[in-house]
PALODO-300160 format. One record per residue (C-alpha): x, z, y. Coordinates in nm, 3 decimals. Example, Ala and Ser with C-alpha at 12.3 -4.5 7.8 and 13.67 -1.06 7.14 Angstrom:
<pts>
+---------+---------+---------+
:       X :       Z :       Y :
+---------+---------+---------+
:   1.230 :   0.780 :  -0.450 :
:   1.367 :   0.714 :  -0.106 :
+---------+---------+---------+
</pts>
This chain:
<pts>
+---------+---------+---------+
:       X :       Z :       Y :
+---------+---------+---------+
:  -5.207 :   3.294 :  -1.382 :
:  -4.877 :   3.141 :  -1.487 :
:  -4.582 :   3.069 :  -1.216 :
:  -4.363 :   2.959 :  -1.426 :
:  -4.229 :   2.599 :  -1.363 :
:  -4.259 :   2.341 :  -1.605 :
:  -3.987 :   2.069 :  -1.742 :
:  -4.068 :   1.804 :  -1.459 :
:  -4.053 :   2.079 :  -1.191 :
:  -3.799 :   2.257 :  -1.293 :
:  -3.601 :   1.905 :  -1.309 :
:  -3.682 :   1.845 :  -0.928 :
:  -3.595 :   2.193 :  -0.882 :
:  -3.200 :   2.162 :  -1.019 :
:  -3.209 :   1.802 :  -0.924 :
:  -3.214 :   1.922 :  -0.512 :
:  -2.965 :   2.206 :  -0.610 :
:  -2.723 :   1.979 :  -0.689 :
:  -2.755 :   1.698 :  -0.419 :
:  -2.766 :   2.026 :  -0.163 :
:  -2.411 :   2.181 :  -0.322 :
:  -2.154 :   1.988 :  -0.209 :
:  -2.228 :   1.992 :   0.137 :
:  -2.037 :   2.299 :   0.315 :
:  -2.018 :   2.412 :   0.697 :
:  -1.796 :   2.155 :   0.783 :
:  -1.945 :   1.856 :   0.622 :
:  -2.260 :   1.986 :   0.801 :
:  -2.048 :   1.971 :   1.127 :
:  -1.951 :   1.617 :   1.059 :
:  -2.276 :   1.492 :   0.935 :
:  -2.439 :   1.647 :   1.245 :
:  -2.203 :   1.406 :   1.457 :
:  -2.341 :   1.120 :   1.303 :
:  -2.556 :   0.847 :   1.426 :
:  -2.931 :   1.009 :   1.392 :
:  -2.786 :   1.337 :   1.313 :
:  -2.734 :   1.308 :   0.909 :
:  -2.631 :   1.033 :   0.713 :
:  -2.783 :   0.741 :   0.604 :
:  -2.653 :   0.700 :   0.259 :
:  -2.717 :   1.024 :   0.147 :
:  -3.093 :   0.984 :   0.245 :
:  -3.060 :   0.618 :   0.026 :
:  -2.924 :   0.861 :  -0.221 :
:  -3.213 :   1.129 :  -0.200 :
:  -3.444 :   0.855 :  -0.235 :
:  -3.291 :   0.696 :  -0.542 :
:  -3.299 :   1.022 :  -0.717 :
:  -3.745 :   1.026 :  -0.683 :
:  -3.752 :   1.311 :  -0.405 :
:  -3.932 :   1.058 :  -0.193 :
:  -4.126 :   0.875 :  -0.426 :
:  -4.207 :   1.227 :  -0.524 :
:  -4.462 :   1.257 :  -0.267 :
:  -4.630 :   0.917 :  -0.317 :
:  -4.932 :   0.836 :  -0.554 :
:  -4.885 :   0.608 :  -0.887 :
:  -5.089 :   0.373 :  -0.697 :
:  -4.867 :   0.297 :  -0.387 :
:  -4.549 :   0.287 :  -0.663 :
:  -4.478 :   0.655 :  -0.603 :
:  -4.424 :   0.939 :  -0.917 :
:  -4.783 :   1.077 :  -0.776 :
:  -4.613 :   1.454 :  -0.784 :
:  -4.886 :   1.745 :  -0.661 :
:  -4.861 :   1.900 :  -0.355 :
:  -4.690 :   2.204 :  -0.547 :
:  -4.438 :   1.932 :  -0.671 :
:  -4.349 :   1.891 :  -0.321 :
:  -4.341 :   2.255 :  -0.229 :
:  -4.076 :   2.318 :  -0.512 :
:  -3.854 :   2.025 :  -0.349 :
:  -3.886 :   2.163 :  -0.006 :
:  -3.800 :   2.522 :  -0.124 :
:  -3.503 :   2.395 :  -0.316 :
:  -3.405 :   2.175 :  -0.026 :
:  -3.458 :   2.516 :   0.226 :
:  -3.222 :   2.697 :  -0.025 :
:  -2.956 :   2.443 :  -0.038 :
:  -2.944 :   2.477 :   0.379 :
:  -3.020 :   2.093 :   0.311 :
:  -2.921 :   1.841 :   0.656 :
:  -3.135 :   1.546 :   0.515 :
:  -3.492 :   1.611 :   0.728 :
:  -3.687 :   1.561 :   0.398 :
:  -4.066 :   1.739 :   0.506 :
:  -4.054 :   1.535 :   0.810 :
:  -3.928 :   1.207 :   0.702 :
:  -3.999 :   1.203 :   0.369 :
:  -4.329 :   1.399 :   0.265 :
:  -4.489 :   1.363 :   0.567 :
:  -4.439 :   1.004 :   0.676 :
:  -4.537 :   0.937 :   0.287 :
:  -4.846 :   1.074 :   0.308 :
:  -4.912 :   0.909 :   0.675 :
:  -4.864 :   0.580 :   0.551 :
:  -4.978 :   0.633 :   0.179 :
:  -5.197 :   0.332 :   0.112 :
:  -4.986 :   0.096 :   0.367 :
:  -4.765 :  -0.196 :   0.353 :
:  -4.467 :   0.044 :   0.449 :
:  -4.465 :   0.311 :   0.154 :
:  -4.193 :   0.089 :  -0.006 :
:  -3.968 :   0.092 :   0.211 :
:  -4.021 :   0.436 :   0.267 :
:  -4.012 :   0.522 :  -0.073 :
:  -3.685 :   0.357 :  -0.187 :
:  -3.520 :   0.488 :   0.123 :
:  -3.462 :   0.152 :   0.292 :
:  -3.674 :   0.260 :   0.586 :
:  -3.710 :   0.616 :   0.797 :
:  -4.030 :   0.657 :   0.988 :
:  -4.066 :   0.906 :   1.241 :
:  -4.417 :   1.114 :   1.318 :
:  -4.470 :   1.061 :   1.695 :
:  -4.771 :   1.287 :   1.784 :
:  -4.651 :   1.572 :   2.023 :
:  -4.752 :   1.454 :   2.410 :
:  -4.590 :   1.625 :   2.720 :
:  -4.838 :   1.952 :   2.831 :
:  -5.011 :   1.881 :   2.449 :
:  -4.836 :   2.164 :   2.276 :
:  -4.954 :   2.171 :   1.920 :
:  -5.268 :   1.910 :   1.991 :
:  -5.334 :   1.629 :   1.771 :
:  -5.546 :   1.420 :   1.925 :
:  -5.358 :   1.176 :   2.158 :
:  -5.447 :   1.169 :   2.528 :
:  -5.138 :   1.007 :   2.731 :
:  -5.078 :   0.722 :   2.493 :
:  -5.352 :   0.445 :   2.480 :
:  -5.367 :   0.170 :   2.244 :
:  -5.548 :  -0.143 :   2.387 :
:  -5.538 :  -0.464 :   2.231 :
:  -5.295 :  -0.395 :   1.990 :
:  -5.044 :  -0.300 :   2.240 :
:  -4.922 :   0.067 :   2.298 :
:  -4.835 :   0.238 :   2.644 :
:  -4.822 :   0.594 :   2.721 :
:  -4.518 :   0.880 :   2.620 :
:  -4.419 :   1.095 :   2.316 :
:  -4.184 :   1.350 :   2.295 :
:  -4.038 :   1.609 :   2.058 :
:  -4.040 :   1.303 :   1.794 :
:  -3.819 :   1.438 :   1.549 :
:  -3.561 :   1.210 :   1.413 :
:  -3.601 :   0.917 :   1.655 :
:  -3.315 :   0.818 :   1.686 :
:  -3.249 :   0.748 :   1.305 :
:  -3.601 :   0.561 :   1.280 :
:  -3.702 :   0.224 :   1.209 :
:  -4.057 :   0.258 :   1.198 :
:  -4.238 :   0.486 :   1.424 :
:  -4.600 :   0.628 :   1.312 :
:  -4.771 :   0.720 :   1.663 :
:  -5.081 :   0.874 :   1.732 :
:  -5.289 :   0.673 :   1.987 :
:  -5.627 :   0.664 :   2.195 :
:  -5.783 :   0.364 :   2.107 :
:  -6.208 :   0.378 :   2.195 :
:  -6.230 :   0.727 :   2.240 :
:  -6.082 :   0.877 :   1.907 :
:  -5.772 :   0.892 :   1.787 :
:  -5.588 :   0.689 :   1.522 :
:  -5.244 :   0.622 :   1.381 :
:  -5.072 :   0.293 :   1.434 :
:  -4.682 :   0.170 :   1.325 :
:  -4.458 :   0.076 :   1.574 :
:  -4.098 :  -0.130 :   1.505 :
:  -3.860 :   0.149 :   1.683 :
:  -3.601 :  -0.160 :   1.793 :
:  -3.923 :  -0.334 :   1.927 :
:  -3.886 :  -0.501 :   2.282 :
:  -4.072 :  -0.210 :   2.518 :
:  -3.992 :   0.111 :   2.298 :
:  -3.768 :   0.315 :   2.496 :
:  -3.588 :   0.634 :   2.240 :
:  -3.392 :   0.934 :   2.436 :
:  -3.239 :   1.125 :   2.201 :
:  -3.208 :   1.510 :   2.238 :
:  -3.065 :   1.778 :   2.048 :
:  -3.291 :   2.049 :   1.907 :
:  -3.212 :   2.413 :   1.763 :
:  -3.143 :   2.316 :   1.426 :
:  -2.911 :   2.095 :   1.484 :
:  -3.066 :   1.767 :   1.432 :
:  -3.174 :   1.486 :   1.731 :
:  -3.565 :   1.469 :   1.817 :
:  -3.654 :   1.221 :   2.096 :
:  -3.866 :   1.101 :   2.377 :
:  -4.013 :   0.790 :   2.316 :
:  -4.212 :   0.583 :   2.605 :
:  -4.412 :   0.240 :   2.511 :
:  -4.447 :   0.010 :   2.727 :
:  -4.712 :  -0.296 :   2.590 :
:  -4.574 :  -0.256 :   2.245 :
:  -4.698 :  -0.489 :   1.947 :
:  -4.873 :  -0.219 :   1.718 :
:  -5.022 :  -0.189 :   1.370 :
:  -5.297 :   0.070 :   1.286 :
:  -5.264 :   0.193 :   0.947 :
:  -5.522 :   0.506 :   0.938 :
:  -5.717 :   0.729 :   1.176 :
:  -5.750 :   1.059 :   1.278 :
:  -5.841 :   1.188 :   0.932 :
:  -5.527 :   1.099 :   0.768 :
:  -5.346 :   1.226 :   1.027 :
:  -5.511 :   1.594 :   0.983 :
:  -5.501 :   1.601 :   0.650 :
:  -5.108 :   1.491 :   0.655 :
:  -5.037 :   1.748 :   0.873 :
:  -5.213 :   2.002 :   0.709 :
:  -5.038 :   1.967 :   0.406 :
:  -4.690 :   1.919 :   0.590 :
:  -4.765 :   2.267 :   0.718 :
:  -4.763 :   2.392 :   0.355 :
:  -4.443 :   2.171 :   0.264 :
:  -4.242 :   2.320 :   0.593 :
:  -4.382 :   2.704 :   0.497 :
:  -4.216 :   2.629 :   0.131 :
:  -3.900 :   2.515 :   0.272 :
:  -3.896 :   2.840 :   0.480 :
:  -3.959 :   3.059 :   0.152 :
:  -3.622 :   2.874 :   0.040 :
:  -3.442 :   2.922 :   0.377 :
:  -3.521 :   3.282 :   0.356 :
:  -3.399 :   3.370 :  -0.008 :
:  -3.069 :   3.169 :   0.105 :
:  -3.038 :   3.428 :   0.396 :
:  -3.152 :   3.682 :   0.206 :
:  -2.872 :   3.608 :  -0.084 :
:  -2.596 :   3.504 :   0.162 :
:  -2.651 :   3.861 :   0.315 :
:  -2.684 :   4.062 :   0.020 :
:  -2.343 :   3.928 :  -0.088 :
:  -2.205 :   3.988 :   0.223 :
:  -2.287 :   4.358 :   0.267 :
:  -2.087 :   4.378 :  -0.074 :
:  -1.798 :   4.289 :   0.089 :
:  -1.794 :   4.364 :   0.434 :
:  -1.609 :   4.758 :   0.490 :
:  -1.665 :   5.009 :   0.732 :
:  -1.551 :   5.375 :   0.719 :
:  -1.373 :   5.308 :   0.426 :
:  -1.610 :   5.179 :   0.202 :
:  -1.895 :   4.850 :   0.149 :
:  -2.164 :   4.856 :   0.429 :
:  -2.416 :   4.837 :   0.145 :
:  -2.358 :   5.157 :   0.049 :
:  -2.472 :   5.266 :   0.342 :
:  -2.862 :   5.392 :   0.264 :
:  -2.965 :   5.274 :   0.612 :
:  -2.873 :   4.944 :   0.489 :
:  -3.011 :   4.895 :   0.157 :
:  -3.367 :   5.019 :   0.316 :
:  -3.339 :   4.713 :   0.565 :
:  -3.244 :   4.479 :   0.232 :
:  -3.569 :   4.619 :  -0.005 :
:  -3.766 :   4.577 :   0.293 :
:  -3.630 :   4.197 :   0.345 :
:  -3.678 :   4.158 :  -0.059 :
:  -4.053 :   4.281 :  -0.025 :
:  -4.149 :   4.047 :   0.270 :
:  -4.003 :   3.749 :   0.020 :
:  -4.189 :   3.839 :  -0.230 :
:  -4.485 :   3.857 :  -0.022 :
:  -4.400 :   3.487 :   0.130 :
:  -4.342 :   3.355 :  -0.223 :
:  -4.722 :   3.484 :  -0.311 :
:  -4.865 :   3.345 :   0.010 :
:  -4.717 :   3.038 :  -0.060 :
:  -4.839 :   2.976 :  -0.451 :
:  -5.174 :   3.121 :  -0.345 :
:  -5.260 :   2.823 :  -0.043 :
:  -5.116 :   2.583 :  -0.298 :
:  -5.292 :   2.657 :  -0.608 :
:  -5.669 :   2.841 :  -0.490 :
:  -5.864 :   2.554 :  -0.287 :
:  -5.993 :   2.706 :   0.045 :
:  -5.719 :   2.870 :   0.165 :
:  -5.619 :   2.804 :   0.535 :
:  -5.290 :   2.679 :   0.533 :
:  -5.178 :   2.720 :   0.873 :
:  -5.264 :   3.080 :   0.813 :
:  -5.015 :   3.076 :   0.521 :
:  -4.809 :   2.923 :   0.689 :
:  -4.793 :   3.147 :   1.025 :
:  -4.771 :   3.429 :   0.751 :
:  -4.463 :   3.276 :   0.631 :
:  -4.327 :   3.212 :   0.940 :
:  -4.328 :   3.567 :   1.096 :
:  -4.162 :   3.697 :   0.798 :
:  -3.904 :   3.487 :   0.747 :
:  -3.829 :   3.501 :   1.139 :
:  -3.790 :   3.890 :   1.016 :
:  -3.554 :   3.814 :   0.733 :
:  -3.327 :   3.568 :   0.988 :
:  -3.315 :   3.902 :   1.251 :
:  -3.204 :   4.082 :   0.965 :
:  -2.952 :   3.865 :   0.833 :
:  -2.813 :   3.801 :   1.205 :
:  -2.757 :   4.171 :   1.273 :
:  -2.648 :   4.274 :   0.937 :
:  -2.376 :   4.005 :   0.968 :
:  -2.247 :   4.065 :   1.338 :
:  -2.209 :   3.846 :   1.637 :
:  -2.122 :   3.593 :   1.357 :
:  -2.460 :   3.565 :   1.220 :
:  -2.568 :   3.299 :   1.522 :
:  -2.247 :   3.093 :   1.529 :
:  -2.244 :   2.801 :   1.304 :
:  -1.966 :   2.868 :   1.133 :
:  -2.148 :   3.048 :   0.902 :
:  -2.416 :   2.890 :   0.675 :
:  -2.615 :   3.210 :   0.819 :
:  -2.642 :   3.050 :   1.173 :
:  -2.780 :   2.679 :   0.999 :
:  -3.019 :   2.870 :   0.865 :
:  -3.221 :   3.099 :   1.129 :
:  -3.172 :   2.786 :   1.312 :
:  -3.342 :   2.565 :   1.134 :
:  -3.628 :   2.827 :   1.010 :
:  -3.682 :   2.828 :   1.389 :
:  -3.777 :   2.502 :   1.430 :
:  -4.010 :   2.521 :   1.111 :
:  -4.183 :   2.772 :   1.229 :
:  -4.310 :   2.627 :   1.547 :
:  -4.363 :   2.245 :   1.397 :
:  -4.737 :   2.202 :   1.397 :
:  -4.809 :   2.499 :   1.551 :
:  -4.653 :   2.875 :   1.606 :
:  -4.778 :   3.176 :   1.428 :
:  -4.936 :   3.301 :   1.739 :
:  -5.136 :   2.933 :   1.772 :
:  -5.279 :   2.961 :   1.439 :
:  -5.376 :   3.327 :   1.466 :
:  -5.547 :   3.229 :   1.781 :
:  -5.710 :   2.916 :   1.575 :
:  -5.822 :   3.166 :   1.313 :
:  -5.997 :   3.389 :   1.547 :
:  -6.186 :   3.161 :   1.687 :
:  -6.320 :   2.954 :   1.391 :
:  -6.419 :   3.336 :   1.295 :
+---------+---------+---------+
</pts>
């Protein structure tokens, strides 16, 4: 089988490298104390340059990329430590709406929509059960909405007859209620409570699955890229750093900790080509695989770097951070073991 990238993705690829490279620790600072947590005209700028479009068919106006298209954008965007919340806001309110009114605004980065699904006591739980939809109005709460506060358009999971189905909200709308939080990576999530709010369905519980699904894939390929950035970062820095007289990385104990943390990203980057290229594979499964090893990696890179390793004045500390919160969107490695076992 052949891994190697062709013209188009290897375009994508540099493309992200070089929208990710100016942006140092303390532009990351200042872009975190903006309104929504990032800022707005470099998403209009990440949009101009396809990476949203990217994940939209021909048909909506989109560049119709594959889903491995999109996994070699979120990898490069994991690498670059990249602020811009592109697998939430991009890929997967793309595919949510794919088919809609909305995809152009979406696409041309006019518009950020925010996936409102998680309900309080619902953990990782799809189906909606606290917020009902009833004559086109919504009521009911969401919360851990991730970039709320920087939305326009909302895309909410709703009871509506029984089964679930996705409907668009206006975010400014007259009964939408938005409290902003922090959470570990940095960025702003929210609470969101309707009250009677003028709705649009778009899709039902069908799209939803299969959107998440996929996102699961996009956010394990963005981890792949966060762990090879903590990976390098701390294989340069053991180079450096002196103890005793001499480079910590000479120390043997140390390079055994490093081939092990090279190993387990190899073994992440094979997980991740194998659920994206052989049909069948469970990608939450990939996915939790992913996860627990590059939650390894970030230990390693934490410890081998000091008490410095968690502060954020060190790309190191961006990174476990946000590899954190990928991990556990859509469901935890334990939750999809558990899901595993019992389908078996």
């Amino acid at each position: 089988m052949n891994f190697d990238l062709d013209d188009n993705q290897l375009m994508f690829r540099d493309t992200v490298e070089r929208f990710c490279a100016p942006v140092d620790v303390a532009r990351r600072h200042t872009m975190r104390r903006m309104d929504g947590g990032f800022d707005r005209n470099r998403w209009k700028d990440l949009a101009d340059l396809g990476l949203v479009a990217l994940a939209l068919s021909e048909s909506d106006g989109g560049l119709g990329g594959s889903l491995l298209d999109c996994a070699i954008v979120a990898q490069a965007m994991g690498r670059g430590l990249a602020v811009e919340p592109w697998t939430e806001c991009g890929f997967l309110a793309a595919r949510l709406l794919a088919g809609s009114a909305y995809v152009e605004g979406i696409s041309d980065g006019s518009q950020i929509a925010a996936f409102a699904f998680a309900e309080p006591q619902g953990r990782y739980v799809l189906e909606a059960k606290s917020v009902s939809a009833q004559g086109g109005k919504l009521n009911g709460e969401k919360t851990f909405v991730l970039s709320a506060a920087s939305a326009g358009l909302l895309i909410v999971s709703a009871q509506e007859g029984g089964v679930t189905k996705l409907f668009v909200v206006d975010a400014h709308a007259d009964g939408v209620d938005i409290r902003p939080y922090p959470v570990v990576d940095g960025s702003l999530a929210g609470v969101v409570t309707f009250r009677n709010v003028a709705a649009q369905p778009v899709a039902d519980m069908a799209r939803i699955e299969s959107a998440v699904d996929e996102t699961r894939l996009i956010a394990a390929a963005e981890m792949v890229g966060l762990a090879k950035r903590l990976f390098d970062d701390t294989l340069e820095y053991v180079k450096t750093r002196e103890q005793f007289g001499q480079p910590i990385g000479r120390f043997q104990v140390i390079q055994h900790r490093l081939v092990d943390a090279y190993a387990k990203l190899e073994a992440m980057q094979s997980s991740l080509y194998r659920a994206l290229l052989l049909p069948g594979q469970d990608r939450a499964a990939a996915k939790a695989f992913i996860a627990e090893n590059g939650q390894w990696i970030a230990e390693q890179a934490v410890q081998l770097h000091g008490g410095m390793g968690m502060t954020d004045e060190l790309t190191i500390g961006h990174g476990v951070k946000r590899l954190l919160l990928l991990s556990k969107l859509f469901g935890d490695p334990a939750s999809a073991i558990a899901a595993m076992a019992k389908a078996a």
